[in-house]
C-alpha positions as CSV (number, residue, x, y, z in Angstrom):
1,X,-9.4,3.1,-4.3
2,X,-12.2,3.6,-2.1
3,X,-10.5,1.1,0.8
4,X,-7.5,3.5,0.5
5,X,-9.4,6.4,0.7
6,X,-11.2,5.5,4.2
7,X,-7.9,4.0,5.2
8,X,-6.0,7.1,5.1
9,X,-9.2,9.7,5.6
10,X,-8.6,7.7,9.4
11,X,-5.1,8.2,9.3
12,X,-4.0,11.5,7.9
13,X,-3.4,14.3,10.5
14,X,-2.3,11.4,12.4
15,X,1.6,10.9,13.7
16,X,2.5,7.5,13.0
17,X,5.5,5.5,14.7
18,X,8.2,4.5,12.9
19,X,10.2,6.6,9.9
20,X,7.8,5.8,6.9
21,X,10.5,3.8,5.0
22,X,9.5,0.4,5.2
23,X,8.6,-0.5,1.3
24,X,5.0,-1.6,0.4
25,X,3.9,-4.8,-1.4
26,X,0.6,-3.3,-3.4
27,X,-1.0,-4.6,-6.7
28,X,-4.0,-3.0,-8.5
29,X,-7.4,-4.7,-8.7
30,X,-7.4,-5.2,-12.2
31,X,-4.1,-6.5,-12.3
32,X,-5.3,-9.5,-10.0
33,X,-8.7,-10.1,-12.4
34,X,-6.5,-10.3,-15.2
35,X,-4.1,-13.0,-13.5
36,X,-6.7,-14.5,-12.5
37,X,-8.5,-14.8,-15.7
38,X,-4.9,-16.2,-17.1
39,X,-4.7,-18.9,-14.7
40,X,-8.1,-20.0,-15.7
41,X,-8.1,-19.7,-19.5
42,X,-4.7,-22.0,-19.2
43,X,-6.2,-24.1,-15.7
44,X,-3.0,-23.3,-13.8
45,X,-2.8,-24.4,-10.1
46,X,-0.7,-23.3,-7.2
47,X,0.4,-20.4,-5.1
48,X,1.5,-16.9,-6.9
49,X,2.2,-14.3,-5.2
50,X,1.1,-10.8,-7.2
51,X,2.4,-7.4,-6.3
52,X,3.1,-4.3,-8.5
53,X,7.0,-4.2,-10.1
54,X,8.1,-0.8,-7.8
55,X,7.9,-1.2,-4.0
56,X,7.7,2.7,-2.8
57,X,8.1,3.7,0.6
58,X,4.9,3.8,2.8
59,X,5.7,7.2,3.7
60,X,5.7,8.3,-0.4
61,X,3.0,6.3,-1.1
62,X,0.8,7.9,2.1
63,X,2.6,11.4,1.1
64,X,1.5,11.3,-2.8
65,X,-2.5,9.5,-1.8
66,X,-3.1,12.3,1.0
67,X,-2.4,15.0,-1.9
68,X,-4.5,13.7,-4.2
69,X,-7.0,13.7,-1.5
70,X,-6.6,17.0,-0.3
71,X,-6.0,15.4,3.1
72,X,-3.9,16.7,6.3
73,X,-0.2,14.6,5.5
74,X,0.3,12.2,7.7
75,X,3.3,12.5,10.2
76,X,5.9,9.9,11.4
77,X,7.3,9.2,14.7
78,X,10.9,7.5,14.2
79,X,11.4,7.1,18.0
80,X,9.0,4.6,18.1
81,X,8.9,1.5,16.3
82,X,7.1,0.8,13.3
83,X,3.5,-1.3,12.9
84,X,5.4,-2.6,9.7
85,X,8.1,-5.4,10.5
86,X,10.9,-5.5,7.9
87,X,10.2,-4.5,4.3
């Protein structure tokens, strides 16, 4: 929480390029201690690749953290390109 919180405290009041609607990959902290805890307990190996089941919009997910902050929204340029290649 507290990386997403300075993350958007610099961002929010902010016009950002692109529309906002490129999905985000996110996962929770203790969801990655518990998979890793699995993968120890059974000595798995390999590459997995964690990330929460719903994929919401940047522009939702920076929308709905910025009101739960109290923070100035953050706006979105679509004439300009986004940071954010594909989805």
């Amino acid at each position: 929480t507290r990386e997403w919180k300075n993350k958007l405290l610099r961002l929010s009041g902010k016009k950002l390029p692109g529309n906002g609607e490129n999905f985000t990959n996110t996962i929770h902290l203790d969801d990655i201690v518990r998979a890793l805890d699995h993968c120890l307990l059974f000595s798995l190996s390999g590459i997995y690749n964690l990330v929460e089941d719903s994929h919401i919009p940047r522009k939702e997910l920076y929308a709905k953290m910025c009101a739960l902050w109290k923070f100035p929204p953050i706006e979105w340029d679509a004439t300009q390109d986004s940071l954010h290649g594909g989805n």
